[in-house]
C-alpha positions in Angstrom: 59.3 11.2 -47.3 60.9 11.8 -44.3 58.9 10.0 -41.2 59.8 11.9 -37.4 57.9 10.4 -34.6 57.5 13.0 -31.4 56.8 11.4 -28.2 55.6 13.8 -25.4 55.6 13.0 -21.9 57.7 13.6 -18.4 56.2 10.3 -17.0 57.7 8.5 -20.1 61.4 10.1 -19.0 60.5 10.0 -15.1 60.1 5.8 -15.7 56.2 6.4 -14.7 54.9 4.9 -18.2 56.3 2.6 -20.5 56.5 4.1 -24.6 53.9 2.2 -27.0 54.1 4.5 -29.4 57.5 4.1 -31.1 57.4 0.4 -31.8 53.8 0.4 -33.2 54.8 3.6 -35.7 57.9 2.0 -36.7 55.8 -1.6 -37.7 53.3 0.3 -39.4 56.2 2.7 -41.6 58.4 -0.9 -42.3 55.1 -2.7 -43.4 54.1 0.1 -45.9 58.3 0.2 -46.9 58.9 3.5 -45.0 61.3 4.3 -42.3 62.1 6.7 -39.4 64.3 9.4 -40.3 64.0 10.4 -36.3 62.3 9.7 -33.0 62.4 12.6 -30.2 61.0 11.4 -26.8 60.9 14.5 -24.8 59.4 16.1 -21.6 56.4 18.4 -21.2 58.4 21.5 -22.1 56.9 24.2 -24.3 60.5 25.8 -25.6 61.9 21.6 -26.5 58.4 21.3 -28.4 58.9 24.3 -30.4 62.0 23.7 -31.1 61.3 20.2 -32.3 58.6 20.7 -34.5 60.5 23.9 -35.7 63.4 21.3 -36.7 61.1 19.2 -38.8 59.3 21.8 -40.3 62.3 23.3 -41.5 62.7 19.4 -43.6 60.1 19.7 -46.4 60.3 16.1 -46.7 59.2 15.8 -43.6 55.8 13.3 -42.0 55.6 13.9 -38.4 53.5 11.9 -35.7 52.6 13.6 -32.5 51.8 11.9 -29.2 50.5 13.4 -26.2 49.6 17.0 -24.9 46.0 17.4 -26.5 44.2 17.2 -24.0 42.3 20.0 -21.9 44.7 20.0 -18.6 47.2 23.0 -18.2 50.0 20.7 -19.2 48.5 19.8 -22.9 50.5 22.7 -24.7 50.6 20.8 -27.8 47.8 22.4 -29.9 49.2 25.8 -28.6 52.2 25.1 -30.1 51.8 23.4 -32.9 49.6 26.3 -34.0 52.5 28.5 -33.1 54.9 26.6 -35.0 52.5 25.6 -38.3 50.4 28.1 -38.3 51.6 31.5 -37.1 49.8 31.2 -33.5 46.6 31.3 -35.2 43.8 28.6 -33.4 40.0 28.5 -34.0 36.9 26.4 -32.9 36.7 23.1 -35.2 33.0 23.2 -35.7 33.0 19.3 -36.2 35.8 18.6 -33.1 33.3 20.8 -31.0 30.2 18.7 -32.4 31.5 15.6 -31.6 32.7 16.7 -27.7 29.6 17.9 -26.9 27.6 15.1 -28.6 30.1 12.7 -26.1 29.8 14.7 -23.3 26.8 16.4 -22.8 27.0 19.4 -20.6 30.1 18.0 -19.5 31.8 18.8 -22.1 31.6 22.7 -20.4 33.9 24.7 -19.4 37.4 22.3 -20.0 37.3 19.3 -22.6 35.3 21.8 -25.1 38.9 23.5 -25.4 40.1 20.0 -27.0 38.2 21.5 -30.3 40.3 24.9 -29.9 42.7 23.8 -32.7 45.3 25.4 -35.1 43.3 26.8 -38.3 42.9 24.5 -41.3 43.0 21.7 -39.2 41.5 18.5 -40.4 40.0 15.4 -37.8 41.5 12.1 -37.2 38.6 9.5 -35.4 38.9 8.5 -31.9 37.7 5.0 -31.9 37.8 5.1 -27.5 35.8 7.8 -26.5 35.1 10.5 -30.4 37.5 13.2 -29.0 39.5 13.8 -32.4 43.0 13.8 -32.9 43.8 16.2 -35.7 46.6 16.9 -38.6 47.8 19.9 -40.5 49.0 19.7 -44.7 48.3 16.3 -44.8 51.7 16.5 -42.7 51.6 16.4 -39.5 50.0 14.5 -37.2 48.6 15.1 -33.9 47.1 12.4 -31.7 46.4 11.7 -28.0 49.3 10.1 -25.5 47.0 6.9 -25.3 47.7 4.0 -27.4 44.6 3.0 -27.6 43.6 6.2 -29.1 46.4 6.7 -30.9 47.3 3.4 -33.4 43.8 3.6 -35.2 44.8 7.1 -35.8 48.3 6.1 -37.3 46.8 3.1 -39.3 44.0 6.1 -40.8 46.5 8.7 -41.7 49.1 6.4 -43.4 46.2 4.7 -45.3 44.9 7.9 -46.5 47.7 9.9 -47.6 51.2 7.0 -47.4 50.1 4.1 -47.7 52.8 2.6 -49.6 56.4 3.2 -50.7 56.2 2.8 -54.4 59.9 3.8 -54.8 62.2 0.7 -55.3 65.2 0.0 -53.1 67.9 -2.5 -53.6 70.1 -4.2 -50.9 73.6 -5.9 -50.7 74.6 -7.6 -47.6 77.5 -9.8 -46.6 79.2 -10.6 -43.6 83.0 -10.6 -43.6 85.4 -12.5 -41.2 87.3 -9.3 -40.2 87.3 -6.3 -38.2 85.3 -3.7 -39.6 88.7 -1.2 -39.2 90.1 -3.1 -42.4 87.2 -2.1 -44.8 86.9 1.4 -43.7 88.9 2.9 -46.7 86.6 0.9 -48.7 83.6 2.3 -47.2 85.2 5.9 -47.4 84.3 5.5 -51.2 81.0 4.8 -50.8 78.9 8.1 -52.2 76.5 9.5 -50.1 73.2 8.4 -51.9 73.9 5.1 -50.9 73.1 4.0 -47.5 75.7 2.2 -45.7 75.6 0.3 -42.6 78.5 -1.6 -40.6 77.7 -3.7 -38.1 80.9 -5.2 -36.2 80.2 -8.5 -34.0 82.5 -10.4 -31.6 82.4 -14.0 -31.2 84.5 -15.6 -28.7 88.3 -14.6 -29.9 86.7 -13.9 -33.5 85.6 -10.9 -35.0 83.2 -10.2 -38.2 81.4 -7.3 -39.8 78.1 -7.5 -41.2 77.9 -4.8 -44.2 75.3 -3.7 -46.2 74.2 -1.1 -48.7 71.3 0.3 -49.8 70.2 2.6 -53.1 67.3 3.3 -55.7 70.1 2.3 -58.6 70.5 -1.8 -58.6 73.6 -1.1 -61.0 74.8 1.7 -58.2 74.6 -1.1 -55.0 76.1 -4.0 -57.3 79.3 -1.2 -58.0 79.7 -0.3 -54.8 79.1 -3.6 -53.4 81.8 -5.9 -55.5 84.4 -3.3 -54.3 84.1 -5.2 -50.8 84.0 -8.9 -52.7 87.1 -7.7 -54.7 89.1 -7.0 -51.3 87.7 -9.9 -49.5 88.8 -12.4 -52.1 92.0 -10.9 -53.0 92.5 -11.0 -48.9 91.2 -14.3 -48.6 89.2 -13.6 -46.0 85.8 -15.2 -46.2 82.7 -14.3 -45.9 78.9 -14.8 -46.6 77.0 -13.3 -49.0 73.0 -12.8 -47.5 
């Protein structure tokens, strides 16, 4: 699966807020052996929204996490949209989401914060362990939750549980670091196919320079290929390195 976080809010941008909501996804995905395939922070815009969830739709690997814009103010489009976007514009009443406003607010939850139950069809609840006002998710897929954390993480920690809570799919990893310039293992890396993941990190010491790389694949015998080709031409070179 493909994991896209979507972080929505101008205050975030505007320096009013500081983000929680990255760093907390990301531990949870790593802990469960997922990772981000992409994290948009982005402004309360309708058209950017659209165009974002659009984008990961259109990735039927896709997992998306929301944040923010479900609320009952004129600047919470996100239910709007994401009904647009997921489910042709159509929106409806959640009997239970409407339930459990009114149960928390009385006959204050009349005329505005009943609207936070006005949801895209089909949807299904997430529990609000603050204050009962649900977040909500679509195919199992895509998440929707409020722009507080504290609303928010038991949300994540109850979606991943329920439908990804662990990465049975095995992945193998080579590392070393080389005492070189990254620039003289490039043609090496040029042969590396593209179902391998390969990372070059290049560091500078002082006067010295070195290259953390690494590679990463479902096939042991693939990352062990791939991997020697860069032991062959460091030895050959003599230029050392460390295998981690």
């Amino acid at each position: 699966m493909n994991f896209y976080s979507v972080i929505i809010g101008t205050e975030l941008l505007n320096g009013r807020r500081k983000d929680a909501h990255f760093a907390f996804l990301n531990e949870q995905l790593l802990k469960r052996g997922w990772t981000h395939k992409a994290s948009f922070v982005i402004e309360d815009d309708v058209d950017l929204m659209k165009n974002i969830f659009e984008l990961i739709l259109a990735d039927k690997d896709s997992v998306m996490f929301c944040f923010g814009g479900i609320g009952a103010t004129p600047d919470d489009y996100t239910r709007k949209i994401a009904a647009e976007v997921f489910r042709k514009g159509k929106m409806e009443f959640h009997p239970k989401a409407k339930e459990l406003i009114e149960n928390q607010f009385k006959q204050e939850a009349y005329p505005h914060r009943i609207n936070m139950s006005y949801l895209p069809t089909k949807a299904k609840l997430l529990k609000n362990v603050v204050n009962n006002v649900p977040g909500f998710y679509l195919d199992n897929r895509f998440f929707f939750t409020p722009g507080f954390p504290s609303m928010s993480q038991s949300m994540i920690v109850e979606a991943l549980d329920k439908y990804y809570l662990k990465n049975d799919i095995k992945k193998y990893r080579s590392t070393l670091v080389a005492s070189c310039g990254e620039n003289e293992l490039i043609n090496i890396m040029q042969t590396i196919p593209y179902n391998i993941e390969l990372s070059s990190l290049p560091r500078i010491k002082g006067e010295k320079r070195e290259v953390e790389v690494s590679l990463l694949s479902k096939s042991k015998e693939e990352t062990n290929k791939y991997f020697k080709l860069f032991l062959d031409y460091l030895i050959k070179n003599n230029i050392e390195y460390l295998v981690k």
